[in-house]
VEXDREN-2710 file (C-alpha; in Angstrom, 1 decimal):
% VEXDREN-2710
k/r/px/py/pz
1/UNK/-22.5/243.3/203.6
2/UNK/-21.5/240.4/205.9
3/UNK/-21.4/237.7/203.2
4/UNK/-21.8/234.3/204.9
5/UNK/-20.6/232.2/201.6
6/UNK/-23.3/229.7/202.4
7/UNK/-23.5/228.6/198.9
8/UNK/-24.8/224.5/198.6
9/UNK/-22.6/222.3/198.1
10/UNK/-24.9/219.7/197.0
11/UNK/-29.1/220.1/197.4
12/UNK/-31.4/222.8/197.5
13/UNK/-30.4/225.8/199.2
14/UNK/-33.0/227.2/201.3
15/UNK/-33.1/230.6/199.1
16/UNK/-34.7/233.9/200.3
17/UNK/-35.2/237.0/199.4
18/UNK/-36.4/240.7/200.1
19/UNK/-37.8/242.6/197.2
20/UNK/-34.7/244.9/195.4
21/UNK/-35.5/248.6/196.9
22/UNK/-35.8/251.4/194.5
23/UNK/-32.5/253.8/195.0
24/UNK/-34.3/256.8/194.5
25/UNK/-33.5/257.9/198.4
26/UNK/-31.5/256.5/201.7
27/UNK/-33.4/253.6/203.2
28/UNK/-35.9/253.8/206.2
29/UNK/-37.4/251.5/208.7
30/UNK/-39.9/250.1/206.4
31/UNK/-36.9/249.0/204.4
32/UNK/-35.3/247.7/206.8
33/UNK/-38.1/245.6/208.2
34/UNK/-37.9/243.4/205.4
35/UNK/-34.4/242.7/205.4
36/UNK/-34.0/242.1/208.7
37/UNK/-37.0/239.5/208.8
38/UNK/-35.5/237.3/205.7
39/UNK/-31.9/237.8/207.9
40/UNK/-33.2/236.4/210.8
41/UNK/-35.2/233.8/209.0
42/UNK/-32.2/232.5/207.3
43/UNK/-29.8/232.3/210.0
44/UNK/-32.5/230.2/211.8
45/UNK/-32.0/227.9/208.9
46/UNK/-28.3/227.8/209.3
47/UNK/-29.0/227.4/213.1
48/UNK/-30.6/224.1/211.7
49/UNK/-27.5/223.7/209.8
50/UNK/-29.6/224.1/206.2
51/UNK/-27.5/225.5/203.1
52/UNK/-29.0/228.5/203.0
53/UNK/-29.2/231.6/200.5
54/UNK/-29.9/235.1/201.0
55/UNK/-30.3/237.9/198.2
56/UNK/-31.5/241.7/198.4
57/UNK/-30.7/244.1/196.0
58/UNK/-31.4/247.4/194.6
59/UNK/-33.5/248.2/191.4
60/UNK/-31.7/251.1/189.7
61/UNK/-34.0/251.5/186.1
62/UNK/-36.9/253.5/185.8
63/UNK/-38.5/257.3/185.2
64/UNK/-38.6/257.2/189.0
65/UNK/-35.0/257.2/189.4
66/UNK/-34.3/259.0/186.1
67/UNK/-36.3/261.9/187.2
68/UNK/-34.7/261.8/190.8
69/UNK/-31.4/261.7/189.6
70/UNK/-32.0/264.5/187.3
71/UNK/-33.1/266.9/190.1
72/UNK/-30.0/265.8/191.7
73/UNK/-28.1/266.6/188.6
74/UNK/-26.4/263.7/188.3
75/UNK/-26.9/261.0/185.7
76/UNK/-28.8/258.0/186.9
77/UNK/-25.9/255.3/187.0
78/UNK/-24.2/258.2/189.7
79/UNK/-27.5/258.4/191.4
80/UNK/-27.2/254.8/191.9
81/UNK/-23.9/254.4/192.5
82/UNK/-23.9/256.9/195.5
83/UNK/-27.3/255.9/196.7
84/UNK/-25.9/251.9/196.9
85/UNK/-22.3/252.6/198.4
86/UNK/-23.1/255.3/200.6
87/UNK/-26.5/254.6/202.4
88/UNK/-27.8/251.1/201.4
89/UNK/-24.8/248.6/201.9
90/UNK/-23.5/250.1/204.6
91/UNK/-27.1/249.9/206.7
92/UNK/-26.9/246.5/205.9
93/UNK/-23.9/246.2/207.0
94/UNK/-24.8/248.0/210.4
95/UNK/-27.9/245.9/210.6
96/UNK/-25.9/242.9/210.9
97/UNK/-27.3/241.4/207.6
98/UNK/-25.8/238.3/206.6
99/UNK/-26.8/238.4/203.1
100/UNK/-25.0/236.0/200.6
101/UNK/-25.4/238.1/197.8
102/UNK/-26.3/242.4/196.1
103/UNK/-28.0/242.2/193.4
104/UNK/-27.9/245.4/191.4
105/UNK/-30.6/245.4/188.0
106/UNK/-27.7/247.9/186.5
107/UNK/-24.8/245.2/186.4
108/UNK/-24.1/243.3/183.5
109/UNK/-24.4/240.0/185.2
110/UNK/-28.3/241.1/185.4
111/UNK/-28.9/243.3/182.3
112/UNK/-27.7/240.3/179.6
113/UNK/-29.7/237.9/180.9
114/UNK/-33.0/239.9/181.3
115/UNK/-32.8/240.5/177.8
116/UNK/-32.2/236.7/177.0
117/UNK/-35.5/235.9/179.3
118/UNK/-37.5/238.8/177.2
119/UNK/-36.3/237.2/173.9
120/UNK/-37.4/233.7/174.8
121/UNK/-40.8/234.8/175.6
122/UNK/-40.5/236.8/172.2
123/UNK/-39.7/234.1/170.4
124/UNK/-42.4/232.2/172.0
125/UNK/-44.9/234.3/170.8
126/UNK/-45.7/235.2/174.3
127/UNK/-45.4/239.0/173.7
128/UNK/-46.9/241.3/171.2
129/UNK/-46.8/244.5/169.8
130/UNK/-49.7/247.4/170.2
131/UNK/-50.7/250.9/171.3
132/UNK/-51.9/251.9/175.1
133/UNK/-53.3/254.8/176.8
134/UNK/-53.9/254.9/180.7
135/UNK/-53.2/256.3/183.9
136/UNK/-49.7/255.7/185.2
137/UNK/-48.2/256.4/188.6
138/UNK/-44.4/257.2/188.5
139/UNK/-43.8/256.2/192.4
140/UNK/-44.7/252.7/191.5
141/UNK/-43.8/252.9/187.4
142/UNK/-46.9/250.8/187.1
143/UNK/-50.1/251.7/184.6
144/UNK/-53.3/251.8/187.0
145/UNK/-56.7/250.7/187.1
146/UNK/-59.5/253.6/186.6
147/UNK/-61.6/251.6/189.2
148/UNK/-58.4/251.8/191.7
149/UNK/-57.8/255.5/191.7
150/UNK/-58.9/258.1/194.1
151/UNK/-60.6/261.1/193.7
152/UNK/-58.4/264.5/194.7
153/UNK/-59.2/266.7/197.0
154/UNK/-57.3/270.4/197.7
155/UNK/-54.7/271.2/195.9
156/UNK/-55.2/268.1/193.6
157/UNK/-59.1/268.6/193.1
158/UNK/-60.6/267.5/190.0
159/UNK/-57.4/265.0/189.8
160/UNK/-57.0/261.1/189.7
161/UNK/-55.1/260.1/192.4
162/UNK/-52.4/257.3/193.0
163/UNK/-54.0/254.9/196.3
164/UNK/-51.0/254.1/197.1
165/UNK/-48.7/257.1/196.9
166/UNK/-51.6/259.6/196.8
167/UNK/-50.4/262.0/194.2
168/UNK/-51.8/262.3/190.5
169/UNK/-51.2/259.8/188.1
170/UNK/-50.2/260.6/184.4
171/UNK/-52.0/259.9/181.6
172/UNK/-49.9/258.2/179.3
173/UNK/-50.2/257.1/175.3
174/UNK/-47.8/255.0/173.9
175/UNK/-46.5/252.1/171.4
176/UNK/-45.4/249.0/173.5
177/UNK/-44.9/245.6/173.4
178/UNK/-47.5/243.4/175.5
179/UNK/-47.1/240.0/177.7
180/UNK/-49.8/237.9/177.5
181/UNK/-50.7/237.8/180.6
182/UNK/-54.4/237.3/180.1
183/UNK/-54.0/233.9/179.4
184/UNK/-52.3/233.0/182.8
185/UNK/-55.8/233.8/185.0
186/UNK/-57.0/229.9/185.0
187/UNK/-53.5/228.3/184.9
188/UNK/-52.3/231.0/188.3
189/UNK/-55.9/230.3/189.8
190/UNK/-55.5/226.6/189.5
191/UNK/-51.7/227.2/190.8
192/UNK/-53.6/229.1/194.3
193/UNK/-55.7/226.5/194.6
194/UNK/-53.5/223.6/194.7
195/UNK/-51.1/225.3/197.0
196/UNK/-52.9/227.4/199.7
197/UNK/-49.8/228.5/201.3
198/UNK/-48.1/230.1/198.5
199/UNK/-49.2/233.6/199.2
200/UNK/-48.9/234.7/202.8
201/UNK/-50.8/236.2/205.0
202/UNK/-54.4/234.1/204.3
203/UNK/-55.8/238.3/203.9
204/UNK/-53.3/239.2/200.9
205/UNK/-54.3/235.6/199.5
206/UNK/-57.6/236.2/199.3
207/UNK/-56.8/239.7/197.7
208/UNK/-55.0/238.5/194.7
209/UNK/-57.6/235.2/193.9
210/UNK/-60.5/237.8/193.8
211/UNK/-58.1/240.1/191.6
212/UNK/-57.5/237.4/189.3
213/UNK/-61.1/236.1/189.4
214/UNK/-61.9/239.3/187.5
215/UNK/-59.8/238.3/184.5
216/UNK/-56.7/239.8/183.7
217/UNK/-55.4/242.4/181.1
218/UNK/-52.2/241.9/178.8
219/UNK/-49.0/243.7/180.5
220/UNK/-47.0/246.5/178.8
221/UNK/-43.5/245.2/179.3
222/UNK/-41.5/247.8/177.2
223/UNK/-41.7/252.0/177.4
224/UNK/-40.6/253.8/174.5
225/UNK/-40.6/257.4/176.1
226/UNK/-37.3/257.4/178.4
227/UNK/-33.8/255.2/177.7
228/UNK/-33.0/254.5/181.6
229/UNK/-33.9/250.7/181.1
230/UNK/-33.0/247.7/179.6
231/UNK/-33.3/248.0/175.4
232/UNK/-35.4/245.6/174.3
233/UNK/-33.0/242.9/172.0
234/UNK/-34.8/242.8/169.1
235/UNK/-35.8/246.7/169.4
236/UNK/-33.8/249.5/170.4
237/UNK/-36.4/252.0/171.1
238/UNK/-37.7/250.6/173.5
239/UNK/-36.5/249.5/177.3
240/UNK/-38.0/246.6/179.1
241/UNK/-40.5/247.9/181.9
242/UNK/-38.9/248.2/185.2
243/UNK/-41.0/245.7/186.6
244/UNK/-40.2/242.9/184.4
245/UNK/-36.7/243.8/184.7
246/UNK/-36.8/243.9/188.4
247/UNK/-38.9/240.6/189.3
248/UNK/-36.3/238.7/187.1
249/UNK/-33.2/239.5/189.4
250/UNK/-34.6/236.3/191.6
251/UNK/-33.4/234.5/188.6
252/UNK/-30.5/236.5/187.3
253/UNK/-28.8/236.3/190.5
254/UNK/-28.3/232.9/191.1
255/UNK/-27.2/232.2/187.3
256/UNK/-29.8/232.2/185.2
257/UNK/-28.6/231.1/181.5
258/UNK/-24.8/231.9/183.2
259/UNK/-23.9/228.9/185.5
260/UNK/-26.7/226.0/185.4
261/UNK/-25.1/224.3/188.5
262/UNK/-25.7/227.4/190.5
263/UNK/-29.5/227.9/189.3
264/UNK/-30.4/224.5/189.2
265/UNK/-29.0/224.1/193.1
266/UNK/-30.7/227.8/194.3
267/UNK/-33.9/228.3/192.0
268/UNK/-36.6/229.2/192.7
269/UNK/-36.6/231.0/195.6
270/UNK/-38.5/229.0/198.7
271/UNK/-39.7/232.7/200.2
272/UNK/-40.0/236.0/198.5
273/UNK/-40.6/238.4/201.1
274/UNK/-42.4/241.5/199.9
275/UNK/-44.1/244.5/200.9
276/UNK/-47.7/244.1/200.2
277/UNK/-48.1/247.0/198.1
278/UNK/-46.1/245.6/195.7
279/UNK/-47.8/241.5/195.9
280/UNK/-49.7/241.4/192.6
281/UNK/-46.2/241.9/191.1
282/UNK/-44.9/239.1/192.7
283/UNK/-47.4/236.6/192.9
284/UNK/-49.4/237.2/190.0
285/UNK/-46.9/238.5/187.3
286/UNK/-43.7/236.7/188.7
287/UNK/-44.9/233.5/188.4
288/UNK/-46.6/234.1/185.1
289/UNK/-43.8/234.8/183.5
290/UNK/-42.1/231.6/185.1
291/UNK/-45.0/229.5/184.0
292/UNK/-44.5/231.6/180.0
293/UNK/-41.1/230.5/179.8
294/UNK/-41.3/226.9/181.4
295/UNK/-39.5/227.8/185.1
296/UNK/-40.4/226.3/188.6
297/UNK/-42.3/228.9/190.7
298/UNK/-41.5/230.2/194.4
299/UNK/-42.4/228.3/197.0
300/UNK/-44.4/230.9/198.4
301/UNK/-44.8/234.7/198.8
302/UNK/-44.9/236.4/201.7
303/UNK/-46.3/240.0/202.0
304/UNK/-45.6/242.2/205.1
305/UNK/-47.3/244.7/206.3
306/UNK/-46.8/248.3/206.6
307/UNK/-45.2/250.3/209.3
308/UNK/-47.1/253.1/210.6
309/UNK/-46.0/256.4/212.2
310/UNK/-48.5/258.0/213.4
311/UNK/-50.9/256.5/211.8
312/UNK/-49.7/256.7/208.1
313/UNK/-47.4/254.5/206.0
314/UNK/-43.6/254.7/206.9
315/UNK/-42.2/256.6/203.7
316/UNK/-40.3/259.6/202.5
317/UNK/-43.3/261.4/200.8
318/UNK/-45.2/262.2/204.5
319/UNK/-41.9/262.5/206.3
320/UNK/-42.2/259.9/208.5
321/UNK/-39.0/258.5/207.0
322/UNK/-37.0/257.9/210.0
323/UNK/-34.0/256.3/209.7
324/UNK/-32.5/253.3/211.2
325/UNK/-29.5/254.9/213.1
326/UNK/-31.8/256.7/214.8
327/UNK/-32.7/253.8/216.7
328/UNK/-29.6/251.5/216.5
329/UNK/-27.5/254.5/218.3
330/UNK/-30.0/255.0/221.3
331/UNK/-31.6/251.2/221.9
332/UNK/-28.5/249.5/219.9
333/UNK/-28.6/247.1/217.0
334/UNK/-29.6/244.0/218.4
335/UNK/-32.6/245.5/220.7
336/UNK/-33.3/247.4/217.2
337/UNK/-33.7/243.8/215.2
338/UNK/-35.6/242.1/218.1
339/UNK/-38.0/245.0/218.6
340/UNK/-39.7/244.8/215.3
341/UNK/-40.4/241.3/214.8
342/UNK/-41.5/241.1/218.3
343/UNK/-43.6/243.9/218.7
344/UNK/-45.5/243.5/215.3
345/UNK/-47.1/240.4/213.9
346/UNK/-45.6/239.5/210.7
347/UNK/-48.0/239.8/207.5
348/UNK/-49.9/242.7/209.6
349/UNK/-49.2/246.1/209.5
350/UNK/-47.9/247.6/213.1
351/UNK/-47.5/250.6/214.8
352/UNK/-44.2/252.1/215.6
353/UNK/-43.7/254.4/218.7
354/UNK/-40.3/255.5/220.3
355/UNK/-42.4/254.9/223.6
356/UNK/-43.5/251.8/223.0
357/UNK/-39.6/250.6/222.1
358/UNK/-38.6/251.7/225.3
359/UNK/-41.0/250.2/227.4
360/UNK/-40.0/246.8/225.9
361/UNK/-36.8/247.2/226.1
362/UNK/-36.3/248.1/229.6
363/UNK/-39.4/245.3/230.6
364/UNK/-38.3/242.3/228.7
365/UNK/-34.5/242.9/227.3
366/UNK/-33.5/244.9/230.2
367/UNK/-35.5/243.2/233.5
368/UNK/-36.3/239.9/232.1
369/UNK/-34.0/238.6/230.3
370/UNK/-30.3/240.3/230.5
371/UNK/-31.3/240.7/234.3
372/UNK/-31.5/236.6/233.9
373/UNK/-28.1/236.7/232.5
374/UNK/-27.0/238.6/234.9
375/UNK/-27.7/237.3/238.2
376/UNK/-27.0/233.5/237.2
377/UNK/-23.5/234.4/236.9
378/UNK/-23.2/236.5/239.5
379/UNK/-24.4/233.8/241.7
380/UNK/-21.7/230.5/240.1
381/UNK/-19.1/233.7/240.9
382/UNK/-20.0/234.1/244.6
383/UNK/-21.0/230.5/245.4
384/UNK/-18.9/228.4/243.3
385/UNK/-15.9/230.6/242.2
386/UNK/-17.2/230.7/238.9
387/UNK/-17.2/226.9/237.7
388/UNK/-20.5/225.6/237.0
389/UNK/-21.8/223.0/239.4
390/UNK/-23.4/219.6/238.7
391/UNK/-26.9/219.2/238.9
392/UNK/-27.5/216.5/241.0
393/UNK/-30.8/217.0/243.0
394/UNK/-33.9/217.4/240.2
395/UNK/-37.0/217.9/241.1
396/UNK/-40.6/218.3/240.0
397/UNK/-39.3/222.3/239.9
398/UNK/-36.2/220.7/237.4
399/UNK/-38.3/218.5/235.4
400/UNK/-40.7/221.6/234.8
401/UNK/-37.9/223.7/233.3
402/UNK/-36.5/221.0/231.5
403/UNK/-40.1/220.6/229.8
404/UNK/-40.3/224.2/229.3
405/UNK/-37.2/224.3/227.6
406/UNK/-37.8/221.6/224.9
407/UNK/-41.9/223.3/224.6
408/UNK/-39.8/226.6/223.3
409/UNK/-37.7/225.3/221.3
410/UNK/-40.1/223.4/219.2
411/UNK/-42.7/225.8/219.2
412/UNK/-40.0/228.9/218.3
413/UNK/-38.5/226.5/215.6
414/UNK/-42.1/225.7/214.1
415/UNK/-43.2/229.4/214.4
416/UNK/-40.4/230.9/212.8
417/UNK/-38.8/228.8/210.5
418/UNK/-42.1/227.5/209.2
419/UNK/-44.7/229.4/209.9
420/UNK/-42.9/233.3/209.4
421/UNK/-44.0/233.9/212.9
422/UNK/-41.1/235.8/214.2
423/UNK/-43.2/237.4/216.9
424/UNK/-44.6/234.1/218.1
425/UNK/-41.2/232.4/217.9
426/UNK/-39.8/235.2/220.1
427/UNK/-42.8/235.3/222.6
428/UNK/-42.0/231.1/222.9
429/UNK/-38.6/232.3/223.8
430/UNK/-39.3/235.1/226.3
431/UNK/-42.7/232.7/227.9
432/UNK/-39.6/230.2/229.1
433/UNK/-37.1/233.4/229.8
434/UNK/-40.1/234.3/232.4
435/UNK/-40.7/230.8/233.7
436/UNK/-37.0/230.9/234.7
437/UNK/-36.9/233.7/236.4
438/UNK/-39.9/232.0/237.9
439/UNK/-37.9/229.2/238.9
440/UNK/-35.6/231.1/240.7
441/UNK/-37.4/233.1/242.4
442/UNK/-39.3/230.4/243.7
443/UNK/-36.1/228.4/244.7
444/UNK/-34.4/231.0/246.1
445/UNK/-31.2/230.6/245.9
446/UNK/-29.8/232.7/248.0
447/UNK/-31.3/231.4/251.0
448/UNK/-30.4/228.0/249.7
449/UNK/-26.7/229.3/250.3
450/UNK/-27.1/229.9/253.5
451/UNK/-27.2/226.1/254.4
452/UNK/-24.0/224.1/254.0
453/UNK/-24.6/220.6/254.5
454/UNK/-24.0/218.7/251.6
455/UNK/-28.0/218.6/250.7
456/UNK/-28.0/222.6/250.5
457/UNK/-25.0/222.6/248.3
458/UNK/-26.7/219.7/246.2
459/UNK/-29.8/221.8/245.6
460/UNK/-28.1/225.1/245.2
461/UNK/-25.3/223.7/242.7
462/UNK/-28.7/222.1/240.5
463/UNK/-30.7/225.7/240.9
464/UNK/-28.1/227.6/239.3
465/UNK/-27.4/224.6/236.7
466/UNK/-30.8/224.7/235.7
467/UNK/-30.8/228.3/235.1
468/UNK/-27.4/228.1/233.5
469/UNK/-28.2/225.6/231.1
470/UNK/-31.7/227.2/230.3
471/UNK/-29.9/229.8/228.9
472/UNK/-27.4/228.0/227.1
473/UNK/-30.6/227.2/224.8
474/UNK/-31.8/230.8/224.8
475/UNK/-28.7/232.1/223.4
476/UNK/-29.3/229.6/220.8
477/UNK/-32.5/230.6/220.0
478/UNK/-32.0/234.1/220.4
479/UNK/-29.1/234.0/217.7
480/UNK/-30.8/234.8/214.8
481/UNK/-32.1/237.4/216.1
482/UNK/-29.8/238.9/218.6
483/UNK/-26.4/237.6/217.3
484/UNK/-23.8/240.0/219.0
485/UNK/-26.0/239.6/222.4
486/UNK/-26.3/235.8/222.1
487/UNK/-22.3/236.3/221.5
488/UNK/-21.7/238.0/224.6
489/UNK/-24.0/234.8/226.8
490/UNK/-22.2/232.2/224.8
491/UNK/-18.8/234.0/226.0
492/UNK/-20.5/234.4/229.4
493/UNK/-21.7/230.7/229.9
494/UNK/-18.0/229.1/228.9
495/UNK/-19.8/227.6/226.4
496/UNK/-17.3/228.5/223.4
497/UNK/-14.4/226.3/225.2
498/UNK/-16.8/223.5/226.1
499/UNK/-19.2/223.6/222.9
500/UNK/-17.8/225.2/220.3
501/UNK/-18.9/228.0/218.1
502/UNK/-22.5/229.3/218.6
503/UNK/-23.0/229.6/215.2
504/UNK/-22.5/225.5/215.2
505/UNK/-25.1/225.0/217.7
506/UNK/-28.1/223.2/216.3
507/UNK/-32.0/224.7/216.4
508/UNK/-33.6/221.4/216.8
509/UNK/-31.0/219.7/219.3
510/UNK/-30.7/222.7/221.9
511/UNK/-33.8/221.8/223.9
512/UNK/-32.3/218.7/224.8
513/UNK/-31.0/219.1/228.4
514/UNK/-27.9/219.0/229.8
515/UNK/-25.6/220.1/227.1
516/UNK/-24.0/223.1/229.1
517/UNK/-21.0/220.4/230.6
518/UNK/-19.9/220.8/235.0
519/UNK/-16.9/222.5/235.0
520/UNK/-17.4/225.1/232.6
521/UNK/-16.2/228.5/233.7
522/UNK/-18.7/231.3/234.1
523/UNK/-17.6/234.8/234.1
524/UNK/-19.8/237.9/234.5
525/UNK/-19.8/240.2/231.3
526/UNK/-20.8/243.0/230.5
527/UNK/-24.7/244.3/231.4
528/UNK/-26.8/242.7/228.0
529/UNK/-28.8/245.2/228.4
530/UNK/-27.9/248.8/229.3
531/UNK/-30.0/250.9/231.0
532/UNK/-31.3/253.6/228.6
533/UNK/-30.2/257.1/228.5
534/UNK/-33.1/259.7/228.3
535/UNK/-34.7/260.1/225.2
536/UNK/-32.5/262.6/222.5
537/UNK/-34.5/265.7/222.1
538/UNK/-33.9/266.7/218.6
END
C-alpha cells in the first residue's frame, strides 16, 4: 500500500473509509470502485492541504470464509493470509491507493478491542441472552427477513431465496446473545431527521427511514455453531457475529481503548463509503451501537451503486468478476481510475462496457485533453525555444479563459470534495479542457506565427501562456485522480523547478491566474495518452 503518513498533528483528520472486503476470493472491479473513490476523495483533501486519513481493510471472520477456506483446504487464518498478501494489497498498490492504513479484523490490535466494546455494552445491559430461528444467507452472514426473500425457481424451486445473492438461505436455530437494537428506532429516526445528509444518495436515505419506520428487531450478535470469530469475553462458546466485529474496525483502527490521542484526533469517521447492499449495516446498526455505548457517529454514509456487466451485478457468483488488471494493462492505471468516476454517477449504479472505455478514452483522454498537452508544448518548442513567454496582450478571449479557469475549479472543488460528485467534478474539469482547445483554435496560433512584428509576437507569446497556464491548474485538478499523468504535465510545464512539488499545490488557490511564472522551461514529454492497441481477444 502507498502509505501517505498523513496522520494529524493537531485537529480533526478528515477520516475515510471503504467498507473492509470479505477475503473469500481476489478482488474485482466493484471492489475496486470503492477504494478508488475514497482515494481520490482524500487526496483532494490533501490537495486542499487537510490532515487527512484513509483506512480499508479486509474482514477475515465468518462461516463464509470458514467454509471457503475449507474447500481450499487450508485453515482460515492461511486463507486470509494468502488472499491479503497475494491479491488485495498488491491491487492496491497497483491502483495507486494512498491509504494510510490495512486494517485486518484477524490482528490483535482489532480482536482485543472488539471484545472490550462487546463487554461494555454487556455490562450495560445492552445485550441479552435468548433462542432464534430464521432464515440466514451465508454470502452476507446476516439472518433475513421472511418478507425479503424470493421465491426459487429451477433448480431451487420450492426454495427461499437470498435477494441479494440469489441462492437459498439456511434455516438456522440457535442460542445467542441479542443487542438491543429495538430500542434505537426513535433515537436513529430523530438522528435522520436532524441531519439529512448523513446517508447518501437522497434514494438509499429514504430506504433506510421507511426500514426503520417499521420498527426494528433485537440483533443476534454472537453464533454458537462455528469458532472462526471473535469469542465472546464473558462466554467462550460463542463468537461475536461477523458483522458487529466488522463495523467496529472504524474504531479499532484509529485506537480505540489503545491510544486516546489517536482516536480522539481521527474518530468518527467524516465518510463511510459503502456498497449499498450492505447500508442498513452501516447506517442503522453502526451508529446504534455508537449511540449504545456513548460514541460520536459518522459524519455521513455514503452508499454506491452497483456495477453492472451485462446487465447483472459485478460479482464472482455470475462470473462477471473481471479483474482490474484487465483494464489497467490495456487502458493503463490512471485512464482506469478516471474512467469510472467519470463515466458513472456516484450513488447510482452504472454500466460497464470495454466499448464504452474506449470510446472515452480515445475522445476525451486521448483527443481532448493529452492532445491539449501536447500541442501547447510543441508550439513554446518551435516558437519560443521552449521558455514560456509573458502574457502581455489579454483580451476579451484571455479574460474568458481566465473566468473559465476559476468557474472549474470551484465548481470541481464543491462537487467533489463536498458533494461526492466525482463525475461532476471531472466533467467541470474536462468543460474548461474543451473551452481551451476552443481558445486555440479560435486564435490560431499558428497563423499568429506567421507575423513578426512585435504585436504578433505579443499575442502569440499570451495565446500559448494562456493555454500553458490553464493547464498548470488542470494538472492540479486532475491529481487526485490521475496522479502519475498530472506528474508527467507538471514535469512537462517546468512547473516542479518554478512551483514546487505538485503534491504542494493547493485545490482552492489554483484557479487564481498567473501562477505558471515567464521563463519556465517547457519540454515535450511523452504522449499522455497513447493511442490504444486493438482490443485483446481472449
Amino acid at each position: 500500500m502507498a502509505a501517505t503518513g498523513s496522520e494529524k498533528q493537531g485537529g480533526k483528520a478528515y477520516y475515510v473509509s471503504t467498507p473492509i472486503y470479505y477475503v473469500n476470493d481476489a478482488p474485482h472491479l466493484g471492489h475496486a470502485y470503492t477504494t478508488v473513490a475514497g482515494d481520490v476523495l482524500t487526496r483532494w483533501h490533501r490537495q486542499r492541504g487537510e490532515k487527512v486519513w484513509y483506512l480499508t481493510g479486509t474482514d477475515e471472520h465468518g462461516q463464509k470464509i470458514m467454509r471457503t477456506a475449507n474447500a481450499n483446504g487450508v485453515s482460515p487464518q492461511e486463507w486470509c493470509d494468502k488472499l491479503v498478501e497475494e491479491a488485495w494489497k498488491p491491487l492496491w498498490e497497483h491502483l495507486e491507493i494512498a491509504n494510510d492504513d490495512f486494517i485486518r479484523t484477524t490482528q490483535k490490535r482489532h480482536t482485543d478491542r472488539v471484545q472490550e466494546f462487546v463487554q461494555d455494552l454487556y455490562d450495560k445491559g445492552e445485550i441479552y441472552k435468548d433462542s432464534y430461528e430464521g432464515p440466514y444467507c451465508v454470502g452476507c452472514e446476516e439472518y433475513k427477513l421472511p418478507g425479503e426473500l424470493l421465491d426459487g425457481e429451477g433448480e431451487y424451486a420450492g426454495q427461499k431465496l437470498c435477494p441479494i445473492h440469489k441462492k437459498p438461505v439456511e434455516l438456522l436455530e440457535e442460542e445467542n446473545y441479542f443487542f438491543k437494537l429495538s430500542e434505537y428506532a426513535e433515537k436513529l429516526l430523530a438522528h435522520y431527521e436532524a441531519n439529512p445528509g448523513f446517508i447518501q444518495p437522497e434514494s438509499a436515505r429514504n430506504e433506510v427511514v421507511n426500514f426503520v419506520r417499521q420498527g426494528l428487531q433485537d440483533l443476534s450478535i454472537s453464533r454458537s455453531t462455528f469458532d472462526w470469530g471473535v469469542p465472546v469475553p464473558w462466554d467462550a462458546g460463542h463468537v461475536i457475529y461477523v458483522w458487529i466485529d466488522a463495523l467496529l474496525n472504524y474504531a479499532t483502527a484509529v485506537g480505540y481503548n489503545e491510544n486516546p490521542e489517536k482516536f480522539e484526533s481521527t474518530f468518527p469517521a467524516d465518510v463511510h463509503l459503502v456498497g449499498k447492499d450492505i447500508l442498513r449495516f452501516h447506517a442503522i446498526i453502526w451508529p446504534a451501537m455508537l449511540m449504545a455505548n456513548g460514541l460520536p457517529l459518522p459524519g455521513k454514509v455514503a452508499a454506491n451503486g452497483w456495477l453492472m456487466v451485462g446487465g447483472e451485478k459485478m460479482s464472482k457468483s455470475n462470473l462477471t468478476g473481471i479483474k482490474p488488471q484487465d483494464l489497467t494493462s490495456h487502458f493503463g492505471v490512471d485512464a482506469y481510475r478516471w474512467y469510472f468516476l467519470r463515466a458513472i454517477a456516484f450513488g447510482q449504479d452504472g454500466s460497464f462496457s470495454w466499448e464504452d472505455f474506449s470510446a472515452r478514452y480515445t475522445s476525451e483522454l486521448a483527443n481532448d485533453y493529452g492532445n491539449l498537452a501536447s500541442r501547447v508544448a510543441a508550439m513554446v518548442g518551435k516558437y519560443f525555444g521552449g521558455e514560456l513567454p509573458a502574457a502581455t496582450a489579454d483580451g476579451e478571449a484571455e479574460k474568458a479563459i481566465h473566468a473559465g479557469m476559476a468557474k472549474a475549479v470551484a465548481e470541481a472543488d464543491r462537487k467533489i470534495g463536498e458533494e461526492l460528485d466525482f463525475q461532476g467534478g471531472i466533467l467541470a474539469v474536462f468543460d474548461f479542457v474543451k473551452q481551451v482547445n476552443g481558445y486555440i483554435t479560435e486564435q490560431e496560433p499558428w497563423k499568429v506565427a506567421k507575423d513578426t512584428s512585435d504585436e504578433g509576437r505579443a499575442r502569440l507569446a499570451t495565446i500559448l501562456y494562456t493555454a500553458a497556464e490553464s493547464l498548470r491548474s488542470v494538472a492540479v485538478l486532475l491529481n487526485p485522480v490521475m496522479p502519475e499523468t498530472s506528474q508527467k504535465l507538471w514535469d512537462s510545464l517546468g512547473a516542479e523547478a518554478s512551483l514546487g512539488a505538485l503534491a504542494d499545490q493547493r485545490v482552492q488557490e489554483s484557479g487564481e491566474w498567473g501562477g505558471l511564472p515567464a521563463g519556465t522551461t517547457v519540454t515535450k514529454g511523452a504522449v499522455l495518452f497513447p493511442r490504444l492497441e486493438e482490443k485483446p481477444t481472449a
